[in-house]
VOGU-3710 file (C-alpha; in Angstrom, 3 decimals, decimal comma):
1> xxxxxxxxxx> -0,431/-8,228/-107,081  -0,216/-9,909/-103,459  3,245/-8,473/-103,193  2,377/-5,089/-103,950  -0,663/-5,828/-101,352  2,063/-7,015/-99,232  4,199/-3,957/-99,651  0,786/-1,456/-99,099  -0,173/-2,643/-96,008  3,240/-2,817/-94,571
11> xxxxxxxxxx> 3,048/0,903/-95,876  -0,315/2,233/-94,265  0,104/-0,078/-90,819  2,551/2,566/-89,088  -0,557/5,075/-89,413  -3,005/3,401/-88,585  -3,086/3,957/-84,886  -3,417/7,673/-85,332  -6,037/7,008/-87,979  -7,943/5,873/-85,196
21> xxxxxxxxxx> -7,006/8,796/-83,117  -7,972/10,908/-86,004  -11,743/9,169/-86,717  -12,608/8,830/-82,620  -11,898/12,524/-82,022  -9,119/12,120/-79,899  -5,649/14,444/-80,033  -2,621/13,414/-82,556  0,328/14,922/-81,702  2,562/16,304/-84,105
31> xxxxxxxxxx> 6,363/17,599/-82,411  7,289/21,244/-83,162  9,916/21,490/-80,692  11,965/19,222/-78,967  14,503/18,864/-76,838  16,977/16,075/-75,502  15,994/14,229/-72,131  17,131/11,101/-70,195  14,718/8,181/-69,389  11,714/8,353/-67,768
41> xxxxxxxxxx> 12,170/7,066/-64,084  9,423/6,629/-61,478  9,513/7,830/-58,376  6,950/5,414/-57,010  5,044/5,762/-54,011  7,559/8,304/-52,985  6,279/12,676/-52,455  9,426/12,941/-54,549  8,462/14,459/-57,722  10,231/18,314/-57,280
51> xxxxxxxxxx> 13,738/15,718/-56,853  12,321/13,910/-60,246  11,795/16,664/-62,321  14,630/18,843/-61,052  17,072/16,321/-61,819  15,535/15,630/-65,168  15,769/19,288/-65,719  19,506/19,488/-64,951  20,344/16,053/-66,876  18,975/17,883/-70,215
61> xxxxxxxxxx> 21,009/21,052/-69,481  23,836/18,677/-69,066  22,560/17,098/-72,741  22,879/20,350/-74,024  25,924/21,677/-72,962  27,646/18,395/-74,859  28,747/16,975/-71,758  27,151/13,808/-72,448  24,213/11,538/-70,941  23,967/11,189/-67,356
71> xxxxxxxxxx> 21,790/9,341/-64,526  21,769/11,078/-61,311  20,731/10,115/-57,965  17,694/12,263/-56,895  17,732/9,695/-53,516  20,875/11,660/-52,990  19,267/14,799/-52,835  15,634/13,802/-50,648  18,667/11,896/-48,293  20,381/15,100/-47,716
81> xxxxxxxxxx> 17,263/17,403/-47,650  15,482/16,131/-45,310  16,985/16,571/-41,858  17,026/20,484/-43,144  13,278/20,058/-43,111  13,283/18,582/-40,100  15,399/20,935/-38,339  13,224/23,629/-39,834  10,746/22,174/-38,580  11,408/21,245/-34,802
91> xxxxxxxxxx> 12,822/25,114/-35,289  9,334/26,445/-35,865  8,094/24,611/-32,985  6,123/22,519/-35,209  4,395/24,899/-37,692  6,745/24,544/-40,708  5,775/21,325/-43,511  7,585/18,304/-43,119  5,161/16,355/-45,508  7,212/14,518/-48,452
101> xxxxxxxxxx> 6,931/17,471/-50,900  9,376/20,647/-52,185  10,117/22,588/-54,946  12,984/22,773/-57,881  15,233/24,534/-55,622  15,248/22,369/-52,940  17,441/20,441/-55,258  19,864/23,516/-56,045  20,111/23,848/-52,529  20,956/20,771/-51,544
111> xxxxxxxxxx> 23,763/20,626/-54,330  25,244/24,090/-53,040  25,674/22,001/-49,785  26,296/18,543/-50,290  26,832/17,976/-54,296  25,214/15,391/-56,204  26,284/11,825/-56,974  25,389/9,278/-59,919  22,343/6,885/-59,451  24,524/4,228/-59,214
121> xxxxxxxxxx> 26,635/5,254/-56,573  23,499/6,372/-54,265  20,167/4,516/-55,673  18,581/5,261/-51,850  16,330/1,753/-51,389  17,978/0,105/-48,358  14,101/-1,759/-47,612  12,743/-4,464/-49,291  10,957/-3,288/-51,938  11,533/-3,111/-56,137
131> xxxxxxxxxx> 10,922/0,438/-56,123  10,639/3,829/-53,608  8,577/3,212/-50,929  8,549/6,464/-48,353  5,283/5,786/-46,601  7,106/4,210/-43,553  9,995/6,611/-44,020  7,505/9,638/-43,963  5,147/8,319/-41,062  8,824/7,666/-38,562
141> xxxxxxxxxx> 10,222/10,643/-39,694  6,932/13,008/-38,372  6,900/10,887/-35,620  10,243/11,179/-34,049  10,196/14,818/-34,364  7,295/14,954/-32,830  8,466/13,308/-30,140  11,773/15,149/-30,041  9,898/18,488/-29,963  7,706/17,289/-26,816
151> xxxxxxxxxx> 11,332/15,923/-25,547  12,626/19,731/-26,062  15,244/18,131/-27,930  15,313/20,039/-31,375  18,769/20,959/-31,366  21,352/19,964/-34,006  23,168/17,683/-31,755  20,521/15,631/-30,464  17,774/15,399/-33,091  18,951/15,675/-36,434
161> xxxxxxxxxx> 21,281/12,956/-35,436  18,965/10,779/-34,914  16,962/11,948/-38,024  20,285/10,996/-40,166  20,377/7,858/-38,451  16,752/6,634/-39,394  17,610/8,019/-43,053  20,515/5,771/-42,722  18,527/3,155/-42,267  16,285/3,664/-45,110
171> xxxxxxxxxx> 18,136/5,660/-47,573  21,396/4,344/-46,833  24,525/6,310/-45,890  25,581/9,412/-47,751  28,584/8,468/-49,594  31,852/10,439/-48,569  33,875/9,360/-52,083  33,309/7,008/-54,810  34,462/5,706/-58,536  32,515/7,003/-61,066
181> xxxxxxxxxx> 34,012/5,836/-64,903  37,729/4,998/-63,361  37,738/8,410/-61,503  37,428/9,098/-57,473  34,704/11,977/-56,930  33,386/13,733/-53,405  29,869/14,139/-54,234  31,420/18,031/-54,506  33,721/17,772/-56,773  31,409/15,365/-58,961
191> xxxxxxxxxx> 29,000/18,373/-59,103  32,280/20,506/-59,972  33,215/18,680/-62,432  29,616/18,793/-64,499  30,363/22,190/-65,118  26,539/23,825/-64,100  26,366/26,953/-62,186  23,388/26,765/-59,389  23,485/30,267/-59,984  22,112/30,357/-63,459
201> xxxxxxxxxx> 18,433/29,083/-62,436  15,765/31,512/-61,525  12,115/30,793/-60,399  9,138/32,917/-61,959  5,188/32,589/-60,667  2,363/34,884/-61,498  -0,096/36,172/-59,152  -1,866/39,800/-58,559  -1,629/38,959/-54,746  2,004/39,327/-55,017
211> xxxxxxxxxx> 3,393/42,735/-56,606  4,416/42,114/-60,281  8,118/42,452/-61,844  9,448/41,720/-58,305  11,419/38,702/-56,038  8,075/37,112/-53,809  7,871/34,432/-51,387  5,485/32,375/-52,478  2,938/31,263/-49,564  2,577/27,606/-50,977
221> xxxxxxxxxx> 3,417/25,042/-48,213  6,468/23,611/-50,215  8,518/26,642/-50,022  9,148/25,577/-46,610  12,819/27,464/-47,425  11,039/30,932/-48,031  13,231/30,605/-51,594  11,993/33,396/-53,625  10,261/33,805/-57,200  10,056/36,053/-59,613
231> xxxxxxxxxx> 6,408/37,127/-60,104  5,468/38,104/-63,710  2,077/38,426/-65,816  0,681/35,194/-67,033  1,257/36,202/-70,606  4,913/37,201/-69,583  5,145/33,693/-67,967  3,988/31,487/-71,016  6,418/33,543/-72,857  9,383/32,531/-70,702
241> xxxxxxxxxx> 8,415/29,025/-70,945  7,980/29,659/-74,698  11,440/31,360/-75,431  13,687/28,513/-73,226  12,257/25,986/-75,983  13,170/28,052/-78,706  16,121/28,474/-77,616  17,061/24,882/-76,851  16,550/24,809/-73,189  14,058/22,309/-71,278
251> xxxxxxxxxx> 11,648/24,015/-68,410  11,028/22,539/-64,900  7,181/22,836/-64,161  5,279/23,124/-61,193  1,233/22,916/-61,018  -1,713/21,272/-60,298  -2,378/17,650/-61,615  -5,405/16,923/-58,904  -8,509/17,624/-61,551  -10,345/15,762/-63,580
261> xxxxxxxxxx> -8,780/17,508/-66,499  -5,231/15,549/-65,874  -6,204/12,298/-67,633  -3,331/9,706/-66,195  -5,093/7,045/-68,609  -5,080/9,247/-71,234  -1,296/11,036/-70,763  -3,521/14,309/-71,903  -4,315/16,979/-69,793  -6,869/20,001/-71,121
271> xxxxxxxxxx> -9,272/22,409/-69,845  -13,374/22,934/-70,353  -13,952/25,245/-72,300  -17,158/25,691/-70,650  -15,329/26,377/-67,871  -12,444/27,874/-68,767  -13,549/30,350/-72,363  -10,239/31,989/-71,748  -7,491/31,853/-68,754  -7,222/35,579/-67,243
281> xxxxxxxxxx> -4,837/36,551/-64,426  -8,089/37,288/-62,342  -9,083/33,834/-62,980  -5,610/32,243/-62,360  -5,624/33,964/-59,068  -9,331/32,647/-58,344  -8,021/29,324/-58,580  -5,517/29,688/-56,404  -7,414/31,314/-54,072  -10,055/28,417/-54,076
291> xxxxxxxxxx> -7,159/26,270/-53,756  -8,432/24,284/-57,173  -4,681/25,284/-58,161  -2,125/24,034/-55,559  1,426/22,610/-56,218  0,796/19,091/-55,936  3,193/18,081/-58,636  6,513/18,744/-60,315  7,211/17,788/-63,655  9,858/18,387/-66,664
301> xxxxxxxxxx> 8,553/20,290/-69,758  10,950/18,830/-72,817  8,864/20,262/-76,054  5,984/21,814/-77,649  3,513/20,222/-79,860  0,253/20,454/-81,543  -2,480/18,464/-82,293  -4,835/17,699/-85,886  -6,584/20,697/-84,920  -3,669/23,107/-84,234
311> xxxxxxxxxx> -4,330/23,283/-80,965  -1,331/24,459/-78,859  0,386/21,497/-76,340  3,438/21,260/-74,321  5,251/17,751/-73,914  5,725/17,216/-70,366  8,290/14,395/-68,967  6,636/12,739/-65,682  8,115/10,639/-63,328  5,237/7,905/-63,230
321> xxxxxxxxxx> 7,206/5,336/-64,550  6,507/4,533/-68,549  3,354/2,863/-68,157  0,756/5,123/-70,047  -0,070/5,937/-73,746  2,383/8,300/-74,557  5,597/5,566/-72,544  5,415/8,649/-69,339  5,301/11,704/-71,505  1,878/13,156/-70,595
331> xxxxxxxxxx> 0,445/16,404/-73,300  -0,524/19,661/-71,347  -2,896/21,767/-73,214  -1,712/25,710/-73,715  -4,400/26,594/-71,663  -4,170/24,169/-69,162  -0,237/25,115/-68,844  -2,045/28,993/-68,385  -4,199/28,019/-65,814  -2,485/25,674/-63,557
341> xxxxxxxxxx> 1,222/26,358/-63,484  2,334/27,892/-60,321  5,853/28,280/-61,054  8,759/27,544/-63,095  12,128/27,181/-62,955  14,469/28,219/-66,655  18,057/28,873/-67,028  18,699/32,652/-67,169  20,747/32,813/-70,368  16,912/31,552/-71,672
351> xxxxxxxxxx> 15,204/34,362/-70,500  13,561/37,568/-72,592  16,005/40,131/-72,595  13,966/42,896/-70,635  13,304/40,210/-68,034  16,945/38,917/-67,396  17,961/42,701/-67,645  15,842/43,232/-64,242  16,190/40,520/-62,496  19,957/40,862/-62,705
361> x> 19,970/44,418/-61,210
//
């Protein structure tokens, strides 16, 4: 009898924490769809999410083309993007964003012109500190191009010399060749030889201040670049997002996290209903308008799941480090995901064929 007591409990004790869940109200997750993704890292106290989750994005594609698990450096990329920002902004005479932030293809672009390079080679900590740390970095950075712009010194030659100097300093140098698994790499041919074509990603948004089924530049002040989306219907967008899942392929996200609907205790983000009945495109764009929905975070969609209810969730990877419920997953609601996403970034080859049939004219 005590061994088949034994043998019960040992049974039931696996459930019991979502037996809890289940009797205090609060969301158990069941996985529909799922698909492969590399470690959670944190970015710190770093602006550095869009690197994060753009990197996180292109590790899985890696995962799914077969070509194996890898960790790559998104220091490399913030090293190498931002005396482009800073140049853009001295450029502008000031009125361009050099604040911390950017968006999924600020990554691309920065592979198409430096390549990429494994965390190990390029981990981009040269201060004392365990982990990122850009408040200094940030704060110096405005500064001296502040100064160089009251200097009239924002040209090439001058300036974003000495901008590469102080991200020398803190980043560390940008490696010109390196080992990587017994072979010598240029950060260029390391991207080469990963086999991804920056060509294959597209960016989609959806807003009725932009005209639909058509390239936009989004006025959000991250697109410093003036890169350009594809603006779609809400309903078209959640079914973009929807299809790359199906289909195997992971979804770089980029929305609003700022509300008290984004529980970072709780790794569970969801909307009032009282609020929020439904999510309409006239209500999407209200939100933006009102600036409740800005892009104030990047993040790595990986899966779709549901709750005891059957209520609709996507599982989001975060860059927060793994300290939170769910070990730095976090659970969008569907209608959150409706409401606050202000763009995305899929692979092509994911995309509804009467979408990729335009957007390849």
């Amino acid at each position: 009898m005590k061994n088949n007591l034994v043998l019960l409990l040992g049974l039931l004790l696996p459930f019991y924490g979502s037996a809890q869940n289940l009797f205090n109200g609060e969301p158990v997750f069941q996985t529909d769809i799922e698909v492969k993704s590399t470690s959670v890292k944190d970015q710190a106290n770093s602006g550095t999410c869009w690197a994060f989750a753009t990197i996180s994005f292109i590790e899985s594609e890696l995962l799914r083309m077969g070509k194996g698990e890898y960790d790559l450096s998104e220091m490399y990329i913030v090293r190498n993007t931002y005396p482009v920002k800073c140049e853009n902004y001295l450029r502008l005479h000031k009125t361009a964003n050099l604040g911390s932030g950017g968006q999924a293809h600020d990554v691309l672009n920065a592979i198409k012109r430096d390549g990429l390079v494994p965390e190990e080679v390029f981990k981009g900590i040269q201060y004392p500190s365990a982990g990122h740390n850009h408040e200094e970095l940030d704060a110096v950075l405005k500064a001296v191009s502040d100064v160089l712009f009251s200097q009239k010194k924002n040209d090439a030659s001058l300036g974003i010399n000495l901008i590469n100097n102080i991200l020398d300093l803190y980043l560390g140098k940008k490696p010109e060749t390196f080992m990587f698994k017994n072979k010598a790499y240029s950060p260029k041919s390391f991207w080469e030889s990963l086999g991804i074509d920056v060509n294959d990603y597209v960016e989609f948004t959806s807003y009725s201040c932009y005209p639909f089924n058509s390239f936009i530049d989004l006025q959000i002040p991250d697109n410093w670049s003036h890169d350009k989306y594809y603006n779609i219907p809400i309903d078209d967008l959640m079914a973009v997002i929807d299809l790359a899942l199906q289909k195997g392929y992971s979804v770089c996200w980029d929305g609003d996290v700022s509300g008290s609907d984004f529980s970072s205790k709780k790794g569970i983000a969801t909307l009032d209903i009282s609020v929020y009945p439904k999510v309409t495109q006239e209500n999407r764009q209200a939100s933006f308008d009102h600036l409740s929905t800005t892009d104030d975070h990047l993040m790595h969609i990986v899966g779709i799941a549901h709750d005891q209810y059957g209520n609709k969730y996507y599982k989001v990877k975060n860059s927060w480090g793994t300290d939170n419920k769910y070990n730095g997953f976090w659970y969008l609601s569907e209608f959150y995901v409706r409401l606050n996403t202000v763009a995305v970034m899929v692979n092509k080859n994911a995309l509804p064929e009467k979408i990729n049939k335009i957007i390849d004219k």
